[in-house]
C-alpha positions as CSV (number, residue, x, y, z in Angstrom):
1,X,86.9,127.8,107.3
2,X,89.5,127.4,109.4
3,X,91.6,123.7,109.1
4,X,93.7,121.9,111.3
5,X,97.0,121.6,110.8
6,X,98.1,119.1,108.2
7,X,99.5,116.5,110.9
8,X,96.4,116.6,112.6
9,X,94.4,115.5,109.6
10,X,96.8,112.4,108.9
11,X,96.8,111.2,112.4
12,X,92.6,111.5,112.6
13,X,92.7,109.9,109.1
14,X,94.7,107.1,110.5
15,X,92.8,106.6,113.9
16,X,89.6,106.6,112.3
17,X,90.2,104.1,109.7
18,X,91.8,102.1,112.3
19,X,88.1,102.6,113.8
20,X,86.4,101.9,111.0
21,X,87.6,98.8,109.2
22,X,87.3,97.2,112.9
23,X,83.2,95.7,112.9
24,X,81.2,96.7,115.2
25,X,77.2,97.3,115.3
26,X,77.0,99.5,112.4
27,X,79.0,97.5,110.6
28,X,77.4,94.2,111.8
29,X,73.7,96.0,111.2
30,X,74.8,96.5,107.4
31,X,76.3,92.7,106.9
32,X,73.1,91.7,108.2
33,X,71.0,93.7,105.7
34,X,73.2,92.5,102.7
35,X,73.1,89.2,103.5
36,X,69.2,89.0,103.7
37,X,68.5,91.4,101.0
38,X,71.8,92.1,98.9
39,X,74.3,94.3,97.9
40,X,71.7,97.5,97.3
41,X,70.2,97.0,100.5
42,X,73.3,96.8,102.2
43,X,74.4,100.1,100.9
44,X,71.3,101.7,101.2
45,X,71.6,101.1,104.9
46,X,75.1,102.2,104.5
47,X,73.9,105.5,103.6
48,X,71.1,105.7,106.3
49,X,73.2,104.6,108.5
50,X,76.1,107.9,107.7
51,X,72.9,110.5,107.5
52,X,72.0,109.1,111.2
53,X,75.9,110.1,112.2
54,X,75.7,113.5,110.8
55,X,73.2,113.7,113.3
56,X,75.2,112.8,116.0
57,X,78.1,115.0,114.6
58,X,75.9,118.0,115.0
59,X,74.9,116.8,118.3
60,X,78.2,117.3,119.5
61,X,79.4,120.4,118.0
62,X,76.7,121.3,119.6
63,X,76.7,120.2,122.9
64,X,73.9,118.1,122.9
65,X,76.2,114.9,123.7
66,X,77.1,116.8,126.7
67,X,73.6,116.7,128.1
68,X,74.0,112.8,127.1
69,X,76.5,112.2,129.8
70,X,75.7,114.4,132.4
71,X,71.8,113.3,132.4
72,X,70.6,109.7,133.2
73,X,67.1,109.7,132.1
74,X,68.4,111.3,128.6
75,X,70.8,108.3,128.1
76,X,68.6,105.8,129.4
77,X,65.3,106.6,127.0
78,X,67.9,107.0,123.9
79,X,69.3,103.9,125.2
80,X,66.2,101.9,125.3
81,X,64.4,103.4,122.2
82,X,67.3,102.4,120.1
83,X,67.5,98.9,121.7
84,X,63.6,98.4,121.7
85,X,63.8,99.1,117.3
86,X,66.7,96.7,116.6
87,X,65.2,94.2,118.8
88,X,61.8,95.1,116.8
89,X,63.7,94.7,113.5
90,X,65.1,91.3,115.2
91,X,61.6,89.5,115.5
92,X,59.6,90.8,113.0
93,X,62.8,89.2,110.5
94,X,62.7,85.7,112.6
95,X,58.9,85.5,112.2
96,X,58.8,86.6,108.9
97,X,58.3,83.9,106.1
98,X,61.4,83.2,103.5
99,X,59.8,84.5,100.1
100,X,61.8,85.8,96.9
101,X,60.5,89.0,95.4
102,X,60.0,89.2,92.0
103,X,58.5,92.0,91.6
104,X,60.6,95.5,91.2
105,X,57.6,97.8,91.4
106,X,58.0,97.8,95.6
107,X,61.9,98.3,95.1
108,X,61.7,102.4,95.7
109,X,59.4,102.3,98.9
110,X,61.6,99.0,100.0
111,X,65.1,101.1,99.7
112,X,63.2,104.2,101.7
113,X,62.2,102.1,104.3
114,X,65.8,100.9,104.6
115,X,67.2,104.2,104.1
116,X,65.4,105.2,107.4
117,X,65.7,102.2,109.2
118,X,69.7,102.8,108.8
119,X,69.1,106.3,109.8
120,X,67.0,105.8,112.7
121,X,69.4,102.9,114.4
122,X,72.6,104.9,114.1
123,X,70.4,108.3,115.6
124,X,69.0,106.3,118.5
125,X,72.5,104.2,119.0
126,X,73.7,106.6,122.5
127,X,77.5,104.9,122.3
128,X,77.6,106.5,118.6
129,X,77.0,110.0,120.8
130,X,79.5,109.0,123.2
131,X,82.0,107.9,121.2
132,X,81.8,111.2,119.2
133,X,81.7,113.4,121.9
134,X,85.0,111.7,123.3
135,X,86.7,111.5,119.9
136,X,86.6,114.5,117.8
137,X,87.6,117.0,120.7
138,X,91.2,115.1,120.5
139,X,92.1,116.9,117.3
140,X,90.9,120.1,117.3
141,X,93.4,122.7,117.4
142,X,92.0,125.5,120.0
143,X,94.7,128.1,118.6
144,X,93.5,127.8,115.1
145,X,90.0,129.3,116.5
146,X,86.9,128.2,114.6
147,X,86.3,125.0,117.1
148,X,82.6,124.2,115.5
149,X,84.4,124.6,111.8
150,X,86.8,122.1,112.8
151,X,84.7,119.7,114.2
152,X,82.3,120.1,111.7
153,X,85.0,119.1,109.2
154,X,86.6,116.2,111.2
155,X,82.9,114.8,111.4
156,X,82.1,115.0,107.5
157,X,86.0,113.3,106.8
158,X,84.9,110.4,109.2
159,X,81.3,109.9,107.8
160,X,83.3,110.1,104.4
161,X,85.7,107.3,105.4
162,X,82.8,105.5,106.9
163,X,80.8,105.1,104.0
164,X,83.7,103.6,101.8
165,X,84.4,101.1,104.6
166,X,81.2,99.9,105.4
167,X,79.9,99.8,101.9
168,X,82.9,97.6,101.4
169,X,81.5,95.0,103.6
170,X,77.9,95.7,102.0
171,X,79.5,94.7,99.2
172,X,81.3,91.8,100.0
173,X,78.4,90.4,102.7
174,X,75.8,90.8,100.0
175,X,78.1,88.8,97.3
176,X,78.3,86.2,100.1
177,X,74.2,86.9,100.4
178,X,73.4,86.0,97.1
179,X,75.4,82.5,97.2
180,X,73.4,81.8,100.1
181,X,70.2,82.2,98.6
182,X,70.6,79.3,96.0
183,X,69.9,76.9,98.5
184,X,66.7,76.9,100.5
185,X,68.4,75.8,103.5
186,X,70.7,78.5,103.5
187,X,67.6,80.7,102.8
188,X,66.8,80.0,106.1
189,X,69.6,80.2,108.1
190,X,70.2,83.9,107.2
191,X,67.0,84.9,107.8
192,X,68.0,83.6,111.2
193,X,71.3,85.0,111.4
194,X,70.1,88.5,110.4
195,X,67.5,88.6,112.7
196,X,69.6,87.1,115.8
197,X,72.0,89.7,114.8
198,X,69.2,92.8,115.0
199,X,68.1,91.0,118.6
200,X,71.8,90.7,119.7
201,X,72.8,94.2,118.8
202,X,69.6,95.7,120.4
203,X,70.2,93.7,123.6
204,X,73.9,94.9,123.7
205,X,72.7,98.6,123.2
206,X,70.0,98.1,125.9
207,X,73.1,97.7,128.5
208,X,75.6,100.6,127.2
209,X,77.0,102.5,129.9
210,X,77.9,106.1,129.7
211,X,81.1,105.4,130.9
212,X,82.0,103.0,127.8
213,X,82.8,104.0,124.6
């Protein structure tokens, strides 16, 4: 494998955390999670939410992000399938009762379905293609040779970096999670928040552009 130089790796390492500690809808998607349902569920969706970037990393090593921006209808049905499930997420939470589980026989299934809820928001998130498509491409080193090796590399680094930062704020938002949940009032009012949050972000995703990052 063939790595860029060693100033190239410090300058992505500093742009990306400089991406990364600033919240956005991942970031906002995971507070939401460990606010309703605690620190485990919050990085749970941490880590669904990284797999679904690999995806998108592979996407554009291998041109799929490409096809992304040059094709309407293949933005607009990733667009609107990614807006339709967060929005999904959003109502079925609002409507939902407040209850308190008990019962740690349905934790496995419960952190699965998380797990792929993360996943499948991140894969069907088109700004997380764009963004990826326009980012990585800015420090690879076309002399070194080995462009897919590169990339490849840069995109693993950043999911890396990505899982410590957001699992941070997993872990502080679910702290702050479980001091909500002693009252019942406050119960409620993140049950609201997390779900307004889900509709929100699936409303903004619904009017992406493929000219904004």
């Amino acid at each position: 494998m063939i790595l860029p130089e060693s100033s190239i790796l410090a300058l992505f390492f500093v742009a990306a955390l400089a991406i990364l500690i600033t919240p956005g809808p991942a970031v906002l998607y995971i507070v939401a999670r460990s606010i309703d349902q605690g620190r485990l569920a919050g990085v749970v969706s941490t880590l669904g939410v990284a797999t679904g970037t690999f995806f998108h990393i592979a996407a554009t090593t291998a041109g799929v992000s490409a096809l992304l921006l040059s094709s309407a209808l293949a933005f607009s049905v990733l667009k609107y399938l990614g807006a339709a499930y967060l929005i999904y997420l959003g109502i079925r939470k609002l409507l939902t009762p407040d209850e308190i589980e008990t019962s740690e026989v349905r934790a496995p299934r419960r952190l699965t379905r998380l797990f792929l809820q993360g996943l499948v928001v991140n894969v069907f998130n088109p700004k997380t293609a764009l963004f990826f498509f326009a980012f990585l491409p800015q420090f690879v080193d076309v002399s070194k040779g080995s462009v897919v090796w590169q990339m490849l590399l840069l995109g693993v680094i950043f999911v890396l970096l990505g899982i410590v930062s957001d699992g941070a704020w997993a872990l502080l938002a679910g702290t702050a999670g479980q001091w909500l949940k002693r009252s019942l009032r406050l119960l409620r009012a993140q049950r609201y928040f997390a779900g307004s949050v889900f509709v929100v972000l699936g409303v903004f995703m619904a009017l992406a552009e493929p000219s904004k990052k």
